[in-house]
N, C-alpha and C positions, 0 to 999 in steps of 0.2 A: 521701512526706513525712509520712504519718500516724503513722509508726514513730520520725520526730527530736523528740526532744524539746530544751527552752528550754539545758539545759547543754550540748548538743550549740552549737547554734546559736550559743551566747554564745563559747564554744572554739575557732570556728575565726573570729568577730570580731576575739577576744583578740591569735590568732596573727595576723591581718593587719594590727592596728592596732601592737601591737610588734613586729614584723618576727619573731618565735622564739617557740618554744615554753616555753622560758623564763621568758621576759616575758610571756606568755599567765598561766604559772602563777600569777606573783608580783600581776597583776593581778586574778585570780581566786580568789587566795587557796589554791590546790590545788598538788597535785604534778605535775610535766612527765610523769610517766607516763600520770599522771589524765589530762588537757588530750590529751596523745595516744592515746587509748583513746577519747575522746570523738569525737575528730574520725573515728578511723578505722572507727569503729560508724556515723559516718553516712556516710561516703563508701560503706561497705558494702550501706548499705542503699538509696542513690543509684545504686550503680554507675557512679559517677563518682568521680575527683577533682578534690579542690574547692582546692589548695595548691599551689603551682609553684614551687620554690626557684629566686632571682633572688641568686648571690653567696653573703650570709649573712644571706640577709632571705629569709622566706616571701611569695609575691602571691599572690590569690586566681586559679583560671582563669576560665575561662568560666563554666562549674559555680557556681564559688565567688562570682562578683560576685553572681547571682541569687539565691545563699544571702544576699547580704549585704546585699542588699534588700531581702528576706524579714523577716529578721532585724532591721534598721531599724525597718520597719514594724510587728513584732510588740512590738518596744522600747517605741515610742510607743503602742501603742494601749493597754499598760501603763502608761504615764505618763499617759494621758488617761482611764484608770479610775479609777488613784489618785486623780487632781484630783478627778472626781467625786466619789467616795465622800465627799472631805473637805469637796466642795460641798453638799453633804448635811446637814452643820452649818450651813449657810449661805453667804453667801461672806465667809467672814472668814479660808479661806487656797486657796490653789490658785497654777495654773502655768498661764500664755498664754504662747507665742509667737507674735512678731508680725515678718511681713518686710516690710523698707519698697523700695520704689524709691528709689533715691539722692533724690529730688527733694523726696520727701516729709519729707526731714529738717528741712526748714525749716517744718513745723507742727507734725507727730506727737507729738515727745516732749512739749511744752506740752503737750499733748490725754494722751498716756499719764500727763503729771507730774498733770494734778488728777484721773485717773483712779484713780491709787492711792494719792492722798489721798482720793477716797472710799473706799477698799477695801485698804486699808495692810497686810493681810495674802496679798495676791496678788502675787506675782513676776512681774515681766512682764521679757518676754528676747527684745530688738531684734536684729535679723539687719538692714543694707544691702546693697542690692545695685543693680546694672542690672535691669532687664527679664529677662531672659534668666535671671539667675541666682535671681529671686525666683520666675519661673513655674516652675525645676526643684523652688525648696522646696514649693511645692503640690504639685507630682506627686509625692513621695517623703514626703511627710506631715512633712518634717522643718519647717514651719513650722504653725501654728493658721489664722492668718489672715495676711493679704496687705493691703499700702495700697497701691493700686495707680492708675492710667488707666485704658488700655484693659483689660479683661480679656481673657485668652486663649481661645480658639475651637478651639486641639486638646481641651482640658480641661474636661469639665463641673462646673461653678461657678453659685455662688450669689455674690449681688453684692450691697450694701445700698452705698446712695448717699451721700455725705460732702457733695457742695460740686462747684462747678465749678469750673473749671481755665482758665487764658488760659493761650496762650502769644504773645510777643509777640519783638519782632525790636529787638535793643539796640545801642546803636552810643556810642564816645563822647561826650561832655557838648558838645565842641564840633565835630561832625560840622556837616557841609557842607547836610544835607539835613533837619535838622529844623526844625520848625517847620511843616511845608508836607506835606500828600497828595500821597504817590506811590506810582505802582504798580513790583509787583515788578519790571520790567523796568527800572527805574531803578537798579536794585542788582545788579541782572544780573552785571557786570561784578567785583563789590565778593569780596575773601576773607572766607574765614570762620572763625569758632573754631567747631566743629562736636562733640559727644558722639561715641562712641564707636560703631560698630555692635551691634545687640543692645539699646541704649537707646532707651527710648520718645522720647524728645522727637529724636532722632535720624531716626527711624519715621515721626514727626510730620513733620518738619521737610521730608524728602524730599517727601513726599506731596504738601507745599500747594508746590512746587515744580514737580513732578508737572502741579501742575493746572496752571498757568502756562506748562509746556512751558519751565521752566529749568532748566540744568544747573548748581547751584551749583558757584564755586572754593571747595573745603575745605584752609584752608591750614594744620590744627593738628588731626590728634584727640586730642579730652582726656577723661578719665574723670571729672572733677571739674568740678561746675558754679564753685565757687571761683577754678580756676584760669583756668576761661573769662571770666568776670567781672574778674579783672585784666587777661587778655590785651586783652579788648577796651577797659579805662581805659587802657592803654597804646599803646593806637592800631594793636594788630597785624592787626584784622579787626571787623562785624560777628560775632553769634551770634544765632541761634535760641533763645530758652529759657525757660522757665516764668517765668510774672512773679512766682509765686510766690518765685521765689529771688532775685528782685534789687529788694524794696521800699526796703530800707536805705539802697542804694547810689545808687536814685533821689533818696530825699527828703532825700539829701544832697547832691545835685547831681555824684556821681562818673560817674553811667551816664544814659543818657536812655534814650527809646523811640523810635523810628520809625513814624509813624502810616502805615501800609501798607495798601493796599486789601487785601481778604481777613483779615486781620488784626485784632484778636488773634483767635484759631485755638481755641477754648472749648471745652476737654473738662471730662470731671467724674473726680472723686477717687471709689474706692468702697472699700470692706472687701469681700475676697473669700475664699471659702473653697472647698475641693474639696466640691462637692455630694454623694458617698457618705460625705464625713468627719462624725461626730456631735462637735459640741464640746461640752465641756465644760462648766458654767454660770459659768465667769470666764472664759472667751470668749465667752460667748453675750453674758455683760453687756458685755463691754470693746463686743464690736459694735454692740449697742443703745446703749451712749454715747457710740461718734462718728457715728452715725445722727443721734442728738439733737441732739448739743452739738459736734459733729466741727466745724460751721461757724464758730463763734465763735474756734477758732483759726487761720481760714486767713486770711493778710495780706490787708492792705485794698489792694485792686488798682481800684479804680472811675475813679480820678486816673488812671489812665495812658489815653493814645490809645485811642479806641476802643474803650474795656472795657466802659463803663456802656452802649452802645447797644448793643454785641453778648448780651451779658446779656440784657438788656431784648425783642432777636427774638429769643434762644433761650425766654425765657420766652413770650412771645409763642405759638410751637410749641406748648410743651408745653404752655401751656394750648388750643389747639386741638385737641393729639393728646388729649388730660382728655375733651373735647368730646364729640370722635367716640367713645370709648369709653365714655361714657356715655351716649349717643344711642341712643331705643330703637329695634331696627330699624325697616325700614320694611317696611312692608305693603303688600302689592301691592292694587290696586281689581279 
């Protein structure tokens, strides 16, 4: 690889992303001879080939996928110098990307909209996804930073802390069983609108399930916290799901909550980024201001079942774990 250089690499992008070499050229502004003179200087110097004609489209092979993550990569780390450099005047322009978890839709952009009214000259560029599809943008650098739950544990990552997180158990406005403490085995029985596999709150939702030794009935998977939210106004099932996403719909009296032992289920929001990746200084800031101020966009959840006491022992914790880690050892006599 020390022999390919950046027109090599962009040449055989070109041909995979418009199926021909053609479309390579017209993309890259050069001649189809050019474009194949380039590819075939590097396949030479690989010893492999990196292109496999499928019909009348080029795919990359084996070879070629790894070139085209290569390539990804060296893309961006191009686009994350530019930012720099321009960081350098200050931050009065630059380029974040940011990936959110579907869930997170319901704060983020508030938190990103006064972010770039402080900093009006930064593009910030939102990617949604599941779980699954936000932890591939870390691996593949194709995102800056990440709003996420849990963070991932294949992936070494840095994490800065947003806010916590309930997730609580909704049922329609006139369910049978609110009003009154009951344990999950009380619902045992009950269907569910359930996310998607690969979704956090999915991940969640099995686990505290898990504990209780229940096998929920999942009577709907949906990929959309929206559509689970009517299913269940409509009386099709129970849902598991951030309370973050259904303040509206409570304090209008369309959804309720079920005050459930174990329940709400209290994680935290964090900014996460791939720990060998260097950001940029309009991503270091965007990070630093939902650190700060991250919390003042997340819904006011304390009204619902359960929320303000569970809060309150999580706090509890952390300020004992504050405790011990600041406790000076002990010394033996």
């Amino acid at each position: 690889m020390r022999n390919a250089t950046l027109k090599q690499l962009r040449a055989v992008a070109a041909i995979v992303e418009t199926g021909s070499v053609t479309g390579a050229a017209k993309k890259l502004n050069v001649t189809p001879p050019a474009v194949t003179m380039q590819v075939q200087l590097l396949e030479h110097y690989l010893g492999l080939p990196l292109l496999d004609r499928a019909g009348d489209r080029f795919q990359p092979s084996a070879a070629g996928r790894e070139i085209l993550l290569a390539t990804a990569r060296i893309e961006q780390a191009l686009a994350d110098c530019g930012a720099a450099l321009d960081a350098m005047k200050g931050l009065r322009s630059g380029r974040v990307s940011v990936g959110l978890v579907s869930t997170a839709k319901y704060f983020v952009p508030a938190a990103l909209g006064a972010f770039t009214r402080a900093h009006p000259g930064i593009d910030v560029v939102i990617s949604v996804g599941n779980r699954e599809a936000i932890i591939a943008g870390l691996r593949a650098d194709a995102i800056d930073v990440a709003i996420m739950g849990r963070p991932p544990l294949d992936i070494e990552v840095d994490k800065t802390l947003i806010g916590d997180h309930p997730h609580v158990l909704i049922a329609p406005a006139d369910h049978p069983l609110l009003g009154r403490r009951i344990t999950p085995s009380a619902i045992a029985n009950a269907t569910f609108m359930s996310r998607e596999p690969g979704s956090g709150t999915r991940g969640l939702m099995e686990r505290f399930f898990q504990q209780w030794g229940l096998d929920p009935r999942i009577g709907m998977e949906i990929d959309s916290n929206e559509t689970i939210k009517q299913a269940v106004m409509a009386g099709l099932g129970l849902a598991f799901i951030s309370a973050h996403t259904i303040a509206a719909e409570v304090a209008d009296g369309r959804l309720a909550v079920l005050d459930v032992e174990g329940l709400p289920e209290v994680r935290q929001w964090f900014v996460v980024k791939r720990s060998a990746k260097r950001l940029t200084p309009p991503a270091a800031a965007l990070t630093e201001f939902l650190a700060r101020r991250g919390p003042e966009f997340l819904p006011d959840t304390l009204h619902l079942p359960g929320v303000a006491e569970a809060r309150a022992a999580l706090e509890a914790e952390r300020g004992k774990a504050a405790e011990l880690q600041e406790a000076p050892p002990h010394k033996g006599g």
